[in-house]
C-alpha positions as CSV (number, residue, x, y, z in Angstrom):
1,X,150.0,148.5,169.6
2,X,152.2,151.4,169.3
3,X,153.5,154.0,167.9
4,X,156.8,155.9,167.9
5,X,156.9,159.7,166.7
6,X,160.7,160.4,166.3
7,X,161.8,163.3,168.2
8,X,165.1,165.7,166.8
9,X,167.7,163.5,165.0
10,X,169.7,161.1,166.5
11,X,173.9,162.0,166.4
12,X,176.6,159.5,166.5
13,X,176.6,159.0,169.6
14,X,174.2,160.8,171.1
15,X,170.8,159.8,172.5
16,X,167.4,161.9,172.5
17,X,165.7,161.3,176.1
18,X,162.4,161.4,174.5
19,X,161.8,158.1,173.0
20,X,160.5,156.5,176.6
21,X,164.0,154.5,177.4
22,X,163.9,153.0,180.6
23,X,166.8,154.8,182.7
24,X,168.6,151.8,182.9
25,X,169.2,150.8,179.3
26,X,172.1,152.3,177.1
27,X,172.2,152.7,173.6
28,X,174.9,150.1,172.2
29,X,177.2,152.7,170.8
30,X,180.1,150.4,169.8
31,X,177.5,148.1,167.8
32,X,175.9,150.9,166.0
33,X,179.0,152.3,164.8
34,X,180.0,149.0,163.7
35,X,176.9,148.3,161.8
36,X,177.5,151.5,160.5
37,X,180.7,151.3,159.2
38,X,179.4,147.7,157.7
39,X,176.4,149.6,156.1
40,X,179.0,152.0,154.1
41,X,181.7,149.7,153.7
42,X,180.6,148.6,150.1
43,X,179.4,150.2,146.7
44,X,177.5,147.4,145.0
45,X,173.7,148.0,145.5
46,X,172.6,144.3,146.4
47,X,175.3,143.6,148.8
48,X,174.5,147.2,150.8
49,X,170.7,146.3,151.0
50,X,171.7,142.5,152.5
51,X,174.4,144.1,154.5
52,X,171.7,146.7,156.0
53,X,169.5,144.3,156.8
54,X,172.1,141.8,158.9
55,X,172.8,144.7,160.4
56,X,169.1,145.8,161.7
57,X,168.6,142.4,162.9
58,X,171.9,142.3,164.9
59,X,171.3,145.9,166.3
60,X,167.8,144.7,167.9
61,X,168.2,141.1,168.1
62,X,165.6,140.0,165.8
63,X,164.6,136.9,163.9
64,X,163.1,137.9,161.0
65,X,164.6,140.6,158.9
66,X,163.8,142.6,155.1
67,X,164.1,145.8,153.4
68,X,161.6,146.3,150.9
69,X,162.5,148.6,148.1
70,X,159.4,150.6,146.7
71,X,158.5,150.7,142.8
72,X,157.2,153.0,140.6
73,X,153.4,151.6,141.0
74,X,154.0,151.9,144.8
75,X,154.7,148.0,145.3
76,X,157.9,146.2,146.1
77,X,159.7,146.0,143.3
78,X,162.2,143.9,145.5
79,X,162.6,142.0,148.5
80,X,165.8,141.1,150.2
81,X,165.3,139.3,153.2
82,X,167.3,137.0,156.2
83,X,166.1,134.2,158.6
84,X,164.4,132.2,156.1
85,X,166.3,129.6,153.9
86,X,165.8,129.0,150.7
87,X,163.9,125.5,151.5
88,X,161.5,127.9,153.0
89,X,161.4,130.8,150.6
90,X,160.0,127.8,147.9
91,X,157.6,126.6,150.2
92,X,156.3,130.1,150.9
93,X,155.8,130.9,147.4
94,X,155.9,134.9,145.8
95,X,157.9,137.2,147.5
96,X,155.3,140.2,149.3
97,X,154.4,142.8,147.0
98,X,153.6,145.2,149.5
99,X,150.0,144.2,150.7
100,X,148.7,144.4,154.4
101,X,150.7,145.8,156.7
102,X,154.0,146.8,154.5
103,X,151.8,148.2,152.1
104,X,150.6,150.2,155.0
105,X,154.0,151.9,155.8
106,X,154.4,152.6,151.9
107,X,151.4,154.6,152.0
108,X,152.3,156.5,155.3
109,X,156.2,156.1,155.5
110,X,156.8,156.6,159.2
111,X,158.1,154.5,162.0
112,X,155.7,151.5,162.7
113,X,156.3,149.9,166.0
114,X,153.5,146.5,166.4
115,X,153.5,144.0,169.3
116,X,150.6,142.1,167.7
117,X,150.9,142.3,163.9
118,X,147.7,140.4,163.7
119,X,145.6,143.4,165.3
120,X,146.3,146.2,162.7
121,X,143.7,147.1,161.0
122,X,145.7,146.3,157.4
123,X,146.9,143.1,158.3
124,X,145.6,140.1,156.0
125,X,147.7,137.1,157.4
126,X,150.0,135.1,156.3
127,X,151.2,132.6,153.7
128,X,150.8,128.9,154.3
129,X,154.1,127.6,155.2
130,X,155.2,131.3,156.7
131,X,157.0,131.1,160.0
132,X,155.3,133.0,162.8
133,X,155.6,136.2,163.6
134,X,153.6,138.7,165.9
135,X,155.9,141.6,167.2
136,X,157.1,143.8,164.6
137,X,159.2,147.0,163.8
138,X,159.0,149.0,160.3
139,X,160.7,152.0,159.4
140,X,161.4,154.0,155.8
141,X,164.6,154.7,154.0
142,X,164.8,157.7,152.4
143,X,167.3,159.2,149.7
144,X,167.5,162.5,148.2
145,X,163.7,163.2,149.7
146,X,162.1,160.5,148.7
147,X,161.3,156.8,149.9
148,X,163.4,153.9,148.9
149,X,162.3,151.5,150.7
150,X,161.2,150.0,154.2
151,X,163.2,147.8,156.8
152,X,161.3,145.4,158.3
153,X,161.6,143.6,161.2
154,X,159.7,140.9,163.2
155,X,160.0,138.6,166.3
156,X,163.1,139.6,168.8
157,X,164.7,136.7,170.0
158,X,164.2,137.0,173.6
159,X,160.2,136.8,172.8
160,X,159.6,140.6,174.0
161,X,157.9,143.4,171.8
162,X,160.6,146.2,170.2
163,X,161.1,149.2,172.1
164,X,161.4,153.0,171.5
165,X,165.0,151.7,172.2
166,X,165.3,149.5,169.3
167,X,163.4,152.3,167.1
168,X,165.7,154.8,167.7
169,X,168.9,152.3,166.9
170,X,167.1,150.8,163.6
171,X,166.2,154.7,162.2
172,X,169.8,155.7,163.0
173,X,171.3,153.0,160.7
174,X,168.2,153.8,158.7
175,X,169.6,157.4,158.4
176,X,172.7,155.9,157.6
177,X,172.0,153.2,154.8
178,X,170.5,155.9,153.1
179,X,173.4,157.8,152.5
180,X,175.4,154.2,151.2
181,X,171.4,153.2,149.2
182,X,172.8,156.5,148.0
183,X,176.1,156.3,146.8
184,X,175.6,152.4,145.6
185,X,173.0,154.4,143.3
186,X,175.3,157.0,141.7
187,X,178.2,153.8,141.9
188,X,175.9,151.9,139.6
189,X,174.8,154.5,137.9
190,X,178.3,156.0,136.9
191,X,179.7,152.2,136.3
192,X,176.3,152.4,133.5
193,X,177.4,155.1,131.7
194,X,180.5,153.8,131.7
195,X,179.7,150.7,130.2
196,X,177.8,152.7,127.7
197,X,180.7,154.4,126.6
198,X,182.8,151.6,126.3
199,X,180.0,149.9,124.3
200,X,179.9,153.2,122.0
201,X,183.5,153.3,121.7
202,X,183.3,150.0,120.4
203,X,181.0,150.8,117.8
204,X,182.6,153.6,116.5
205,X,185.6,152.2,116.3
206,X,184.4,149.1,114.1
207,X,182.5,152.2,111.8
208,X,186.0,153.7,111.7
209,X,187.9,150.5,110.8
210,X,185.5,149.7,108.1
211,X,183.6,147.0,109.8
212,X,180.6,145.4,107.6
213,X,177.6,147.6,108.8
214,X,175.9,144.1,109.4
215,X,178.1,143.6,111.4
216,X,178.1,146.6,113.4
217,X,174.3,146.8,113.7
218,X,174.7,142.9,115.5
219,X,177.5,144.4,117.7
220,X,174.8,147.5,118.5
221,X,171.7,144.8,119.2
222,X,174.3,142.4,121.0
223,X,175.4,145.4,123.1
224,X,171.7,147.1,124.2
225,X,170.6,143.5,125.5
226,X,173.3,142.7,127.7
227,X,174.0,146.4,128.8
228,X,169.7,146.7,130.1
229,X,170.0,143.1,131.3
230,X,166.9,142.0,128.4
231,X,165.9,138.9,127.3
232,X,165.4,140.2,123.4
233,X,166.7,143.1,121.1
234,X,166.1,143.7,117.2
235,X,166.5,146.4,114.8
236,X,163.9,146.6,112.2
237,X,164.3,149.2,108.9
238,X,163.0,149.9,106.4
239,X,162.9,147.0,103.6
240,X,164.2,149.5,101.0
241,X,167.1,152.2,102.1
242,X,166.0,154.7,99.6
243,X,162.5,154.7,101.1
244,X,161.9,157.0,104.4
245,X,159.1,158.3,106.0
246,X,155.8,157.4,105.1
247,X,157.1,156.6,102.1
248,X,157.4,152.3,103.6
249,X,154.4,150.6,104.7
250,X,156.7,148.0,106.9
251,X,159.6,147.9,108.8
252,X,161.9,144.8,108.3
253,X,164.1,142.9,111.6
254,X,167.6,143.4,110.2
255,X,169.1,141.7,113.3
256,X,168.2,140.5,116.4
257,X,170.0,139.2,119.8
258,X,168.9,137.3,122.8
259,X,165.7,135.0,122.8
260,X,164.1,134.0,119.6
261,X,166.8,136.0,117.5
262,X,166.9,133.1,115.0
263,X,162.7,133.6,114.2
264,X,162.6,137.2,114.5
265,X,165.3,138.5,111.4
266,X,163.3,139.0,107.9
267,X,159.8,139.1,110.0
268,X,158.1,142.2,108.6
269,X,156.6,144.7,111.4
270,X,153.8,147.1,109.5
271,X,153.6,151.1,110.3
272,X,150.2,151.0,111.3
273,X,148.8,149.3,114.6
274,X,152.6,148.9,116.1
275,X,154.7,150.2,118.7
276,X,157.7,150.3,116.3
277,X,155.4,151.6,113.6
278,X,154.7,154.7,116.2
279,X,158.2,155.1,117.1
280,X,159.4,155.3,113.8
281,X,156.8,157.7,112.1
282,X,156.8,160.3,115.5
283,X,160.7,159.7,116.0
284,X,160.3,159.8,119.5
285,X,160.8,156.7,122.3
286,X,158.4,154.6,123.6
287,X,158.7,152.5,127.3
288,X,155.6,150.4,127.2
289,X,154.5,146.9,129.4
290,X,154.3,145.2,125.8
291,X,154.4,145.4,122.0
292,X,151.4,146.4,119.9
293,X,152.6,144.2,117.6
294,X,154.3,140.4,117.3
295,X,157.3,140.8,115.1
296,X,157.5,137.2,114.8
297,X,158.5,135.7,118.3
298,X,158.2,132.0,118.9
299,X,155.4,130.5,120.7
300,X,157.6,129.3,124.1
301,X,158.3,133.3,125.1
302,X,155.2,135.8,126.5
303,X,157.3,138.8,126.1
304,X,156.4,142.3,128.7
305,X,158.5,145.7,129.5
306,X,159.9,147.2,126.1
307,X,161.7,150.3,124.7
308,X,161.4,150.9,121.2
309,X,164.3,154.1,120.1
310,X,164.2,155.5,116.4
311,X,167.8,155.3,114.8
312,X,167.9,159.1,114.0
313,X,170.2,160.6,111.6
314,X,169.2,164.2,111.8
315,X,165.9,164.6,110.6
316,X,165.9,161.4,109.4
317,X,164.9,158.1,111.2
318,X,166.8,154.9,109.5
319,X,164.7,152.7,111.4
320,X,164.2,151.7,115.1
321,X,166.2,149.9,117.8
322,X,163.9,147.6,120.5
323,X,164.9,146.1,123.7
324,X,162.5,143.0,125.6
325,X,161.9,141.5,128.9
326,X,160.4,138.5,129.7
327,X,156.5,139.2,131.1
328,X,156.5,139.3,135.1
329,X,160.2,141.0,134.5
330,X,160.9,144.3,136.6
331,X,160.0,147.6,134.4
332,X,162.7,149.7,132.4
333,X,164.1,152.5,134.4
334,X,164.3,156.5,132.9
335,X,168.2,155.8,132.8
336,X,168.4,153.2,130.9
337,X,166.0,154.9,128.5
338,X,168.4,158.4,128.7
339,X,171.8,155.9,128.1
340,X,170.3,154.1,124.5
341,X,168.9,157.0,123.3
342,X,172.1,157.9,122.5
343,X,173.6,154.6,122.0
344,X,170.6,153.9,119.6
345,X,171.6,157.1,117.4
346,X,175.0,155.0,116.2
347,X,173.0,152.4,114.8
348,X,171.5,155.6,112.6
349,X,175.3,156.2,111.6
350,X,175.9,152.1,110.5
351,X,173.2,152.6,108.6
352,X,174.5,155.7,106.5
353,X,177.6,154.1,106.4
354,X,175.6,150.9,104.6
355,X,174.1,153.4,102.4
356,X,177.1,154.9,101.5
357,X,178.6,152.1,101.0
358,X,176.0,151.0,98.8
359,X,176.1,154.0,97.1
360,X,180.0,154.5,96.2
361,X,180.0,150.2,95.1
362,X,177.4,151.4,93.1
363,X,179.6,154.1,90.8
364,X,182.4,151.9,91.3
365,X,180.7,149.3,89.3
366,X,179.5,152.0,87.1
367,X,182.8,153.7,86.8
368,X,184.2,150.1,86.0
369,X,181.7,149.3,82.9
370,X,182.3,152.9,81.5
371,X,185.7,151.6,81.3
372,X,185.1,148.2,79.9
373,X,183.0,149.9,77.0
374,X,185.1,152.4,76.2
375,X,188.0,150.0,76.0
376,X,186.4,147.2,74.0
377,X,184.6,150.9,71.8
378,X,188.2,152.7,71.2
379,X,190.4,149.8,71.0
380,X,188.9,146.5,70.6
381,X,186.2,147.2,68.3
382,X,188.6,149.2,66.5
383,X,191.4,146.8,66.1
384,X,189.1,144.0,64.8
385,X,188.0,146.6,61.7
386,X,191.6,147.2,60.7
387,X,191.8,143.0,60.4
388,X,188.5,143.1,58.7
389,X,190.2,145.6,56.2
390,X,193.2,143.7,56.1
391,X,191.2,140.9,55.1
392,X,189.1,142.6,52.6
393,X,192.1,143.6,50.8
394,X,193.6,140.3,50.6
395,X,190.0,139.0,49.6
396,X,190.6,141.1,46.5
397,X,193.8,139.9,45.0
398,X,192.9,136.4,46.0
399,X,192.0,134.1,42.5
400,X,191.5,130.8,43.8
401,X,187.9,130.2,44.7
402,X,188.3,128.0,48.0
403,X,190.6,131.0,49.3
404,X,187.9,133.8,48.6
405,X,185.3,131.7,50.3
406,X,187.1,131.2,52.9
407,X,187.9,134.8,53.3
408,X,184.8,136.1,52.8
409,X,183.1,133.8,56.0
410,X,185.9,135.4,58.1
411,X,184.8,138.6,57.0
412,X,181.4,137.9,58.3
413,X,182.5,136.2,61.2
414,X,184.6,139.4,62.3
415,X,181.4,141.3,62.1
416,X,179.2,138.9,64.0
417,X,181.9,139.5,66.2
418,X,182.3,143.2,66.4
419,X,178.1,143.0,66.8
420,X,178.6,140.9,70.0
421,X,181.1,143.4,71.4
422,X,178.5,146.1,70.6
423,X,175.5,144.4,72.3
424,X,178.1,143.9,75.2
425,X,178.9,147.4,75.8
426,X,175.1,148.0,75.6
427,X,174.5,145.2,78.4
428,X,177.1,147.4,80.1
429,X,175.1,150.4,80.9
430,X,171.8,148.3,81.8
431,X,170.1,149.6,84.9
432,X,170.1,147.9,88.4
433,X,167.1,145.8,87.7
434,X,168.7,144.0,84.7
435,X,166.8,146.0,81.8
436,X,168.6,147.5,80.0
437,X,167.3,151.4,79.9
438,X,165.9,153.2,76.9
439,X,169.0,155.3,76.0
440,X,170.8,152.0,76.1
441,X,168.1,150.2,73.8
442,X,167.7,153.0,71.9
443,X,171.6,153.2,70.9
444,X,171.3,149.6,70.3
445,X,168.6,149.6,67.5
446,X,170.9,152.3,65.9
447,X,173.7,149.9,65.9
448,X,171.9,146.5,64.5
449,X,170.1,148.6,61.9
450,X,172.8,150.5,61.2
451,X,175.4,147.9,60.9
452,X,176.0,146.6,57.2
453,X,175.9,150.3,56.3
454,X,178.5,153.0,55.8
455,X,176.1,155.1,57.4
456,X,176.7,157.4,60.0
457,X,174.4,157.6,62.8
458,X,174.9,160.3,65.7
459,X,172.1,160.3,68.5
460,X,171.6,163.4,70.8
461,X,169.7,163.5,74.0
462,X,168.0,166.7,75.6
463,X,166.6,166.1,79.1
464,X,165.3,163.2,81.5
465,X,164.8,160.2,79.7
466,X,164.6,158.6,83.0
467,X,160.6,160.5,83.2
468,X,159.7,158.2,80.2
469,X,157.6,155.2,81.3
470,X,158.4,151.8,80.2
471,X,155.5,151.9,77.7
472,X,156.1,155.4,76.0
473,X,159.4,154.1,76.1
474,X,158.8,151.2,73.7
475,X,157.0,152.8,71.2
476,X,160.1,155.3,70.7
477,X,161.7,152.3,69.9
478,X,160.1,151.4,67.6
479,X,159.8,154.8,66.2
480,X,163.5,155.4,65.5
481,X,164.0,151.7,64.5
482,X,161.1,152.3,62.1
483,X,162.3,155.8,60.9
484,X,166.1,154.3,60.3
485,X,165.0,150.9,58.3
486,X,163.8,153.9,55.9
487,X,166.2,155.7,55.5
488,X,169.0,152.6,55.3
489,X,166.6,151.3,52.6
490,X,165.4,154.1,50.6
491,X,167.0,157.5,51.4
492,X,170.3,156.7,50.0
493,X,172.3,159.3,52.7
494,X,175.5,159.3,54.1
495,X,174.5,160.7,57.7
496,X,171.5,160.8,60.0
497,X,171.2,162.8,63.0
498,X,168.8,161.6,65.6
499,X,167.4,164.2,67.9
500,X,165.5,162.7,71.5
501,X,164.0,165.8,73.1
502,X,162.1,165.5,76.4
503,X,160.4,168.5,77.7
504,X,156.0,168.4,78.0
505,X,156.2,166.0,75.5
506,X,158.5,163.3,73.7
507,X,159.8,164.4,70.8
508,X,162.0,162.0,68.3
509,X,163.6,164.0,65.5
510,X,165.5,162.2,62.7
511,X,167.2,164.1,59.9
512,X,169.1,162.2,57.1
513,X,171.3,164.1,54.0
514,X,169.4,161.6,51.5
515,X,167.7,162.1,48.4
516,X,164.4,163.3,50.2
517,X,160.9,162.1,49.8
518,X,159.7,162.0,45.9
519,X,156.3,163.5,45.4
520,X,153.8,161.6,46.2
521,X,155.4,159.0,48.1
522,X,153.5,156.8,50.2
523,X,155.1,154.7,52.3
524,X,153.4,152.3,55.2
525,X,156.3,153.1,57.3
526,X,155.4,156.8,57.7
527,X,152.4,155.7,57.9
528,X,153.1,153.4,61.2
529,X,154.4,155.8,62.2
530,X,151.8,158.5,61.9
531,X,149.8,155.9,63.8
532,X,151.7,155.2,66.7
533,X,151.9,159.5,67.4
534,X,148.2,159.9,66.9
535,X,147.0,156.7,69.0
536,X,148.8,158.7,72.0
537,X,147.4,162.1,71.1
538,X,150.8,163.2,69.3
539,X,151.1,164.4,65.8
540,X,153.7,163.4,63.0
541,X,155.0,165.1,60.0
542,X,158.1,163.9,57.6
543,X,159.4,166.6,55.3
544,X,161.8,167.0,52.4
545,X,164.7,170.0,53.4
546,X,165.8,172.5,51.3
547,X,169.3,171.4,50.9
548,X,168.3,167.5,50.5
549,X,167.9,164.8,52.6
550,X,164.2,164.4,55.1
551,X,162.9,165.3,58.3
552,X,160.9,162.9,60.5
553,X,159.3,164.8,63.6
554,X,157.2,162.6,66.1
555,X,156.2,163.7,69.2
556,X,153.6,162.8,71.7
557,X,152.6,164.5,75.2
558,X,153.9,162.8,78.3
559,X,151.9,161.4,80.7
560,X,150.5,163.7,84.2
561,X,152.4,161.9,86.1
562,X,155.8,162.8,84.4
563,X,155.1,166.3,84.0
């Protein structure tokens, strides 16, 4: 065994005299060049690491030949290798990992020259099936300072050991392949971010063209699994848009491409105990061997390497964008990680674009039932009382009886009617959830107790009713539906002015230009009423006014919670 210590580097065409050379053997200069030129000739990183190899083999006649390119855990993270067919490579079984001897030139990355690879100290045999091989020859590629990989080669043809001759030739071309290891890099790396770019082109211009935001999100999931070569991608938000934060307790998979896309969308993924959980709460990425959690993968997939991204808009994180490889599969690299965090970020903007979206449907819809109610209020409504007066007065110079009867019952119908208009325009302004809210059912009990009246009814609103719970909410209800049957039946006024005031407390004011209360007068409506304020700790009071007419005042305190 022995081995080589390089002396000063090694020129194109020139030949240090201190690698032990027998006098009469010359360098091959023409093949060396050649095997250069080969070794630079493409861009594409695969094809330069098989090239270099045919190319070491040629230079020193070998057999056997591989290049070995180191990972992150210091094991081969790939091996490209010649003289074995693929009949062979199956029999053989897993590819080296870097054990035994090739681990030992990963740990001390100099020249290795063997004649008997069975007497190192770190060799631990071979694989059944593996050809044999005794003489050997290692050396490291290095790019930008640090190791690559190793070029291996075993067995010359002509049955002799490698000499310093062969050394010298394999780390010039060495030298060499690590200037084109080096350029395939930034080729692939520059044809990445290219393909990024394209892919974020593409997504802004379907944001900019209006594109469903469904659709967009697909197009971003669709995009980060075929641009990081994965096996799975989903993005998971939050079930409701308006919540962010902690505010959720789970994340829901929106959409999902690759493997098991199909089981994955509407699986729930909760904060706590989950890798998207974390990402989403910290807002920063995670690269990690495997999920936390199982968002709802089938049972035929073991999934492994992952990279979960927050969507960030701002300050805000919309939800989170994660990528999958099969288990066994080669780990994510730090620029793929660098080229979706950005990429991940335009899935943030689909999002707002949903929201906004959401949003202006919203007070279109809105906008559009204002309309409707103020159409069928000013003009509908409207033109069915001037028919109902029309008919009235015809009802009155009528004399035969089948006529007034007659008349009368379309008199009634035309109000059943304008009531069904009214309870439509009500339905109108009913909130997203289908019930209608109190202002709404509040001007609705003025209008059916108030209908068969000349009275005149105006209600005024000061401050949030939206703080009112659904609770307090009913029993004003049935305070001004209570208050108004009074005053239709006994008050004998002309106008009533409803007052809701909504401050610390609930306060329902009703004022009517009646005859007042007579003395003594002792109603069980007031007195429901006084009941209802003082079973919520509220007080009541009803009071005759000066210039005619009676006040009703009933308030209660609001709850803590709506203070």
């Amino acid at each position: 065994m022995t081995h080589s210590e390089p002396g000063s580097e090694a020129h194109a065409g020139m030949v240090p005299n201190d690698f032990g050379v027998p006098s009469g053997e010359r360098i091959h200069v023409d093949g060396l060049l050649e095997a250069l030129l080969a070794v630079s000739a493409g861009l594409d990183l695969d094809t330069t690491l098989r090239t270099i190899v045919k190319s070491a083999i040629a230079l020193v006649d070998a057999k056997f030949g591989a290049l070995g390119v180191v990972g992150d855990s210091e094991e081969l993270k790939q091996f490209v290798y010649e003289g074995i067919d693929e009949t062979g490579r199956e029999l053989i079984g897993d590819l080296p990992r870097g054990r035994g001897v090739l681990g030992a030139l990963i740990s001390d990355p100099k020249p290795l020259r063997l004649d008997d690879l069975s007497k190192h100290e770190a060799s631990v045999g071979f694989p059944d099936h593996h050809p044999p091989m005794k003489t050997f020859l290692g050396v490291p590629i290095q790019t930008r300072g640090q190791v690559f990989g190793n070029l291996y080669l075993t067995e010359k043809t002509n049955g002799r050991a490698f000499t310093a001759h062969d050394e010298m030739i394999v780390l010039a071309l060495a030298s060499a392949a690590s200037i084109a290891i080096d350029n395939s890099q930034l080729y692939a790396l520059t044809k990445m971010k290219q393909e990024w770019l394209l892919a974020t082109g593409e997504v802004t211009t379907a944001l900019l063209a209006g594109a469903d935001a469904l659709g967009v999100l697909q197009l971003i999931a669709d995009k980060s699994l075929s641009l990081t070569s994965s096996d799975c991608a989903f993005l998971a938000v939050p079930p409701d848009p308006e919540l962010t934060g902690v505010a959720t307790a789970e994340l829901v998979v929106t959409v999902a491409s690759g493997l098991d896309s199909e089981t994955l969308v509407g699986h729930g993924i909760p904060l706590d105990f989950s890798t998207s959980g974390a990402v989403y709460r910290n807002k920063f990425p995670i690269v990690t061997e495997s999920l936390e959690f199982d968002p709802g993968f089938g049972e035929g997939h073991e999934y492994g390497p992952a990279i979960v991204l927050p969507l960030r808009d701002g300050q805000q994180v919309r939800g989170v964008l994660a990528v999958l490889k099969l288990r066994g599969a080669e780990q994510y690299g730090a620029d793929q990680l660098a080229s979706m965090s950005a990429f991940a970020d335009q899935g943030a903007v689909a999002l707002r674009l949903a929201d906004n979206q959401r949003r202006m449907a919203e007070l279109d819809i809105l906008a559009d039932r204002d309309r409707i109610a103020r159409d069928l209020h000013d003009h509908v409504i409207q033109r069915i009382f001037a028919v109902g007066l029309s008919v009235q007065g015809t009802l009155q110079r009528t004399r035969a009886p089948e006529v007034h009867q007659r008349l009368s019952g379309t008199i009634d119908d035309l109000q059943d009617i304008i009531q069904d208009i009214r309870r439509a325009i009500f339905d109108l302004h009913a909130t997203e959830d289908g019930a209608p809210s109190l202002r709404s059912r509040l001007n609705q009990v003025v209008a059916e107790t108030s209908a068969d009246t000349d009275l005149r009814v105006t209600v005024q609103v000061r401050g949030p009713l939206s703080v009112v719970d659904p609770s307090l909410g009913e029993q004003a209800e049935a305070v001004v539906r209570e208050a108004l049957s009074n005053v239709v039946r006994h008050a004998q006024a002309s106008t009533v002015a409803i007052v809701i005031d909504v401050h610390d407390s609930l306060t329902v004011t009703i004022a009517d230009d009646g005859i007042g209360l007579p003395p003594g007068a002792h109603r069980r409506g007031l007195k429901n009423l006084c009941e209802r304020a003082f079973a919520l700790g509220g007080t009541f009071d009803a009071q005759s006014t000066d210039g005619g007419g009676t006040t009703l005042v009933w308030s209660v305190p609001l709850p803590d919670g709506n203070e």
